[in-house]
C-alpha beads as a LAMMPS data file, in Angstrom:
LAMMPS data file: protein, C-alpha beads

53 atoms
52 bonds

1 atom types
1 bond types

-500.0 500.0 xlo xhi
-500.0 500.0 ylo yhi
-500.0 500.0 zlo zhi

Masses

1 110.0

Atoms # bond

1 1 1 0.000 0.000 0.000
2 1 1 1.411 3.797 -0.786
3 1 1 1.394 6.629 0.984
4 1 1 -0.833 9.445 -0.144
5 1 1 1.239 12.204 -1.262
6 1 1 0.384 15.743 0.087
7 1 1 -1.192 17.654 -2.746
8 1 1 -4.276 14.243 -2.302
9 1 1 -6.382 13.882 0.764
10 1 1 -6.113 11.173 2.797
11 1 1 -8.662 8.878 2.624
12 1 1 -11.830 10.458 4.694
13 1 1 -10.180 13.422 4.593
14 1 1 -13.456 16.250 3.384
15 1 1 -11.235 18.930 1.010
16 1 1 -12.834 21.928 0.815
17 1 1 -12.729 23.923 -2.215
18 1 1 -13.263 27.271 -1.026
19 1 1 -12.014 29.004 1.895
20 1 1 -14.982 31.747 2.103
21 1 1 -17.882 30.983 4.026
22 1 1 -21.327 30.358 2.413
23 1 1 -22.530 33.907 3.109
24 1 1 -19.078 35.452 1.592
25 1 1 -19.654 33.447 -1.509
26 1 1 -23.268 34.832 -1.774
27 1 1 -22.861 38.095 -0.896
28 1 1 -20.288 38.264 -3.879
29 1 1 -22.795 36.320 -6.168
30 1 1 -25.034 39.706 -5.027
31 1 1 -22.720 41.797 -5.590
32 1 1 -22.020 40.722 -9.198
33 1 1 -25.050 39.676 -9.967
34 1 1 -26.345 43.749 -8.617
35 1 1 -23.705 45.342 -10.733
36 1 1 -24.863 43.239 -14.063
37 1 1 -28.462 44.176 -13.806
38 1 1 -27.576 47.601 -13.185
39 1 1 -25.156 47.764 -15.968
40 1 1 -28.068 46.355 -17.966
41 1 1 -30.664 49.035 -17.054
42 1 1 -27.677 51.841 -17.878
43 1 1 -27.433 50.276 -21.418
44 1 1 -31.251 50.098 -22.094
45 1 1 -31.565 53.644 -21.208
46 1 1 -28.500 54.859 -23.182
47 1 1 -29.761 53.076 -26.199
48 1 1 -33.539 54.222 -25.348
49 1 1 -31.912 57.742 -25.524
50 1 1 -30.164 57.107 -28.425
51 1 1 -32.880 55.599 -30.946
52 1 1 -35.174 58.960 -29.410
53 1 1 -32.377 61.394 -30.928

Bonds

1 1 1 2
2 1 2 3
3 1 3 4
4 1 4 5
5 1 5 6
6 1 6 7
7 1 7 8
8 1 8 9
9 1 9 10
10 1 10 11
11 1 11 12
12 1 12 13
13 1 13 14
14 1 14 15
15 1 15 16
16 1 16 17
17 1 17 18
18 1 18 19
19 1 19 20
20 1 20 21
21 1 21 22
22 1 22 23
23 1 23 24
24 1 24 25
25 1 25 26
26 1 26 27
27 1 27 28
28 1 28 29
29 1 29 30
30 1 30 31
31 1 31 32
32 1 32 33
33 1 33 34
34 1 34 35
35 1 35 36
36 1 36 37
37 1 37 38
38 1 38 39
39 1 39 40
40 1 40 41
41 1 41 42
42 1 42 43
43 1 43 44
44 1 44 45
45 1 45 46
46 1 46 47
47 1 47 48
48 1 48 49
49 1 49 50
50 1 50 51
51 1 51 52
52 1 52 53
């Protein structure tokens, strides 16, 4: 039987693929997911304004 080397977990061993806490990793999901809507409301109006002119 081999060892495991370090970079795999032992066996039982739970990796966990992100550091950040489930309410970090959400808030940022909000966060981007804020900034693209908003983006998308400053284009509609920009090319609402634009198609007027």
């Amino acid at each position: 039987m081999t060892q495991p080397s370090k970079t795999e977990p032992a066996q039982g061993e739970v990796v966990q693929a992100d550091p950040r806490t489930p309410e970090q990793i959400r808030r940022s999901r909000n966060k981007v997911l804020g900034l693209s809507l908003a983006a998308f409301v400053v284009l509609v109006f920009l090319i609402s304004i634009a198609k007027m002119g």
